[in-house]
C-alpha positions in Angstrom: -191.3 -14.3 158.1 -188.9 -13.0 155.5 -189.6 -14.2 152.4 -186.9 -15.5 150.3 -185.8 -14.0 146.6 -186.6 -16.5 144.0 -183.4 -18.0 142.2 -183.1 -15.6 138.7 -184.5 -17.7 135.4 -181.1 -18.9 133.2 -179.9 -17.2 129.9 -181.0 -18.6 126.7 -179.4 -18.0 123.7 -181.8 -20.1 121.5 -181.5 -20.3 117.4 -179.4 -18.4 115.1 -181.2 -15.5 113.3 -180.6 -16.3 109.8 -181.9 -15.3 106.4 -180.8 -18.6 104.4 -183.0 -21.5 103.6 -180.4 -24.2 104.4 -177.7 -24.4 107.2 -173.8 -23.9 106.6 -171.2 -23.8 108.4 -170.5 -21.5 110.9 -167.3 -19.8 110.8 -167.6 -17.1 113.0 -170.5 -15.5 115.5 -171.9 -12.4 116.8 -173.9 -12.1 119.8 -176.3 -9.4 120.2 -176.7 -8.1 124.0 -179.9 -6.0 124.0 -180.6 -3.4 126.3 -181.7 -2.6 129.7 -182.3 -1.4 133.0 -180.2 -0.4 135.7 -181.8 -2.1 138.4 -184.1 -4.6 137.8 -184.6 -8.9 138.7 -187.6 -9.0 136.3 -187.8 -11.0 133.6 -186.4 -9.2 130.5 -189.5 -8.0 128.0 -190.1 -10.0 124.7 -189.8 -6.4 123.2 -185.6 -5.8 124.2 -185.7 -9.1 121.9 -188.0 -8.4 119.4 -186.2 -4.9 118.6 -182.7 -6.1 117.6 -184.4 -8.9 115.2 -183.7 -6.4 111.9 -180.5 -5.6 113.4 -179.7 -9.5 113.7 -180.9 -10.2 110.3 -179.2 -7.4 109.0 -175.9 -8.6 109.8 -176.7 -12.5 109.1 -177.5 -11.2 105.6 -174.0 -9.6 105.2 -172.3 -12.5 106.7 -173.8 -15.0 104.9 -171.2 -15.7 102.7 -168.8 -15.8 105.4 -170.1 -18.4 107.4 -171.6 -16.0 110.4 -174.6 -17.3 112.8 -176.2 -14.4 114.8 -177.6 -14.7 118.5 -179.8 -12.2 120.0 -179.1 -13.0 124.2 -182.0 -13.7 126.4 -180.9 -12.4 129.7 -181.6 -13.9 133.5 -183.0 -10.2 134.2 -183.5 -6.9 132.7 -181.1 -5.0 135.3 -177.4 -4.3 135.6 -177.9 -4.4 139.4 -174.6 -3.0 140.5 -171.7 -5.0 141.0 -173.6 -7.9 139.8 -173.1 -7.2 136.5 -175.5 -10.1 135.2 -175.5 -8.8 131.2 -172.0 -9.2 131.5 -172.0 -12.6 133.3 -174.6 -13.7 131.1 -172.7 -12.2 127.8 -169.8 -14.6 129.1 -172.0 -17.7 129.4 -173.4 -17.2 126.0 -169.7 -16.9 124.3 -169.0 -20.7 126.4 -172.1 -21.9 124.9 -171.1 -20.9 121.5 -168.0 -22.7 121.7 -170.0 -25.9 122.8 -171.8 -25.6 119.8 -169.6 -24.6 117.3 -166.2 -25.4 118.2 -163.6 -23.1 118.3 -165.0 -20.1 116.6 -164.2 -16.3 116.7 -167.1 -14.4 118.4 -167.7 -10.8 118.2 -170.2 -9.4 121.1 -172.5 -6.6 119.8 -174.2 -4.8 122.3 -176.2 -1.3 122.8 -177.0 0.6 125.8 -176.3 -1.4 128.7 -175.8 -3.9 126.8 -172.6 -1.9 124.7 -171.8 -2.3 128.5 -171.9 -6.2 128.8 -170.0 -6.1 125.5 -167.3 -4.0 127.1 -167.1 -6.2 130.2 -167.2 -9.3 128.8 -164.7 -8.5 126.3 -162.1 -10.9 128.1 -163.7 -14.1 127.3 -161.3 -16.4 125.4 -163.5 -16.5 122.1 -164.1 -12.9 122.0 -162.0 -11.3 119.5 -163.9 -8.1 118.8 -166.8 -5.6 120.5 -169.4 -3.2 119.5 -170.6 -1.3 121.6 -173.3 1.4 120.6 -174.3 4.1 122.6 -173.4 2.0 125.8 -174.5 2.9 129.1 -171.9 4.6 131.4 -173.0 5.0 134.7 -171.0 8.8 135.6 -169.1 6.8 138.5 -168.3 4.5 135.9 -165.5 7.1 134.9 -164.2 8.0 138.5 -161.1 7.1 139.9 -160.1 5.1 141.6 -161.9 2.4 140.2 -162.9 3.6 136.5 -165.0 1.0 134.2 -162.2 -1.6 133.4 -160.5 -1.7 130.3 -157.9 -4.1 130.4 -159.7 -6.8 129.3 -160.0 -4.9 125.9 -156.7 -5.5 125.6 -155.8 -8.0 122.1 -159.5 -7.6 120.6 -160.7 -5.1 117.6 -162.8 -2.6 119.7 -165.5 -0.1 118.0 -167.8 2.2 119.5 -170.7 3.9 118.6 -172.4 7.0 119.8 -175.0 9.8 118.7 -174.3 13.2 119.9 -177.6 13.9 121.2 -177.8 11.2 123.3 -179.7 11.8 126.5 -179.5 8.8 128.3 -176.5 8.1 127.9 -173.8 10.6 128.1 -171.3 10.2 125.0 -168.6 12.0 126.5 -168.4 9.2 129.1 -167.9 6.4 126.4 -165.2 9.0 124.6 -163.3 8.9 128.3 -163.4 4.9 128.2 -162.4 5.3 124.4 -159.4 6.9 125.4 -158.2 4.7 128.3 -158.5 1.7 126.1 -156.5 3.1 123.1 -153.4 3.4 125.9 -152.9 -0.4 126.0 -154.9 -1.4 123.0 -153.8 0.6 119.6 -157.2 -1.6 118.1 -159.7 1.6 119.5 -162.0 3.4 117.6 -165.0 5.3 118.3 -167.6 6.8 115.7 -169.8 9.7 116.5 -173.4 10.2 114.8 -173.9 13.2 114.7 -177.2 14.9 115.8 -178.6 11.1 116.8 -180.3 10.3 120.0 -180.0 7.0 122.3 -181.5 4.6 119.6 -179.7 5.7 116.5 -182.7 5.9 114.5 -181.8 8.9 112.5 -178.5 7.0 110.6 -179.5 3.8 111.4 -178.7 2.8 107.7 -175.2 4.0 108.0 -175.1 2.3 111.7 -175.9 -1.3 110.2 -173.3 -0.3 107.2 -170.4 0.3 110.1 -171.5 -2.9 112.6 -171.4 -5.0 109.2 -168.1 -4.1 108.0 -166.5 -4.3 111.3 -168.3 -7.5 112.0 -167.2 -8.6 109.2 -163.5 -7.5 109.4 -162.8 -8.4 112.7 -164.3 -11.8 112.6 -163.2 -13.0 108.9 -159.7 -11.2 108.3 -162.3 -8.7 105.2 -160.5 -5.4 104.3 -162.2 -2.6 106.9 -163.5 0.2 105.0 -161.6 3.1 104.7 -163.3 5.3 107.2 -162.5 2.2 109.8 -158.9 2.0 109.3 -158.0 5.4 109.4 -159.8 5.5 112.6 -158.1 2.1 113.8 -154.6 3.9 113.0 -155.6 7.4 113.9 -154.3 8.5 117.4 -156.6 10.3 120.2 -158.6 12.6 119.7 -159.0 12.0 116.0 -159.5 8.1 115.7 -161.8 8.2 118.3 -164.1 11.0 117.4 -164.3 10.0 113.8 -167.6 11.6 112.5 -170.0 8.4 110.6 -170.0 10.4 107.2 -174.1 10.5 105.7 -174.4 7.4 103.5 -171.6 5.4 104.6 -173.4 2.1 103.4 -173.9 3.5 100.4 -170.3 4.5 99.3 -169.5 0.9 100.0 -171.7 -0.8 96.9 -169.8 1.5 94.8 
């Protein structure tokens, strides 16, 4: 007797990561998609969450003023599994629950690996005015015609990614070749490279936060971008799109 696949857990997007003592009011939101696996139905490991905690906290702390709540995404499953997409579908729940919760508010999805990904896909949503995607998983048929990785739906939102050039998981010339599809119908494209950092951007990772705060921050509460940012924003292909993320970029912004 065939036995029949159990019905995957639901998303939770639980509470806001924040670093204040009292509650405020939320103006805008970013969720966090964490990553992944290609194929899996497991349950997602505590760890994917755990690990983008500092980053979450990171970017509550420079939104505070602002009025920004931060959601890491607990997803049904750890895999992609093909044309399933379930990051993505669940990436799209989580921005419907966020306008349950806080009204009509400007969401920003922040993902890496597959989860840059999720971000990508999900980008159409209604509240979703901007994406971040770092280092985000590409599958190499994800670039082939006929049916590349969809873009259109970046079309009207700010759009930045991120990628280290030694990145062995995840090819960053693939994420350049979406890059430069999406600038064609949406002129709000850029791309940073990190030069000589791997899959996890550990090696910059202050000048990472530094970039996903400032564009957080500019796309979701009208703040001036940093320089860097808008010349890559106005920049065409290949420039604007291969803009090297300069050593101490955080740093250069407190001065």
């Amino acid at each position: 007797m065939a036995q029949r696949a159990l019905p995957l857990p639901a998303a939770r997007l639980g509470r806001a990561v924040s670093t204040a003592g009292a509650p405020y009011e939320v103006s805008g939101v970013v969720l966090l998609l964490p990553d992944g696996e290609a194929d899996s139905r497991r349950r997602p490991s505590p760890l994917s969450y755990a690990v983008q905690l500092p980053f979450a906290r990171a970017l509550a702390r420079a939104g505070e003023g602002d009025g920004l709540a931060v959601h890491v995404l607990r997803y049904r499953c750890r895999g992609w599994n093909d044309t399933d997409a379930h990051p993505a579908e669940d990436a799209a729940w989580a921005a419907d629950e966020v306008q349950r919760r806080y009204g009509d508010v400007p969401v920003c999805l922040v993902g890496h690996g597959m989860g840059g990904r999720a971000a990508l896909r999900a980008a159409g949503h209604g509240a979703v005015t901007s994406v971040l995607a770092m280092a985000p998983w590409l599958p190499e048929h994800a670039a082939a015609e006929p049916e590349p990785e969809p873009v259109k739906q970046l079309v009207g939102r700010r759009v930045l990614i991120v990628h280290g050039t030694n990145d062995e998981r995840t090819d960053p010339e693939l994420s350049y070749r979406l890059a430069e599809r999406a600038k064609k119908s949406n002129r709000d494209t850029c791309r940073f490279e990190v030069h000589s950092d791997g899959h996890a951007l550990r090696q910059h990772r202050s000048e990472v936060v530094a970039l996903a705060a400032d564009f957080v921050r500019g796309s979701l509460f009208a703040r001036s971008y940093a320089r860097p940012v808008k010349d890559a924003l106005a920049a065409p292909p290949p420039l604007g799109l291969r803009m090297p993320l300069a050593a101490g970029f955080g740093r250069s912004l407190r001065h």
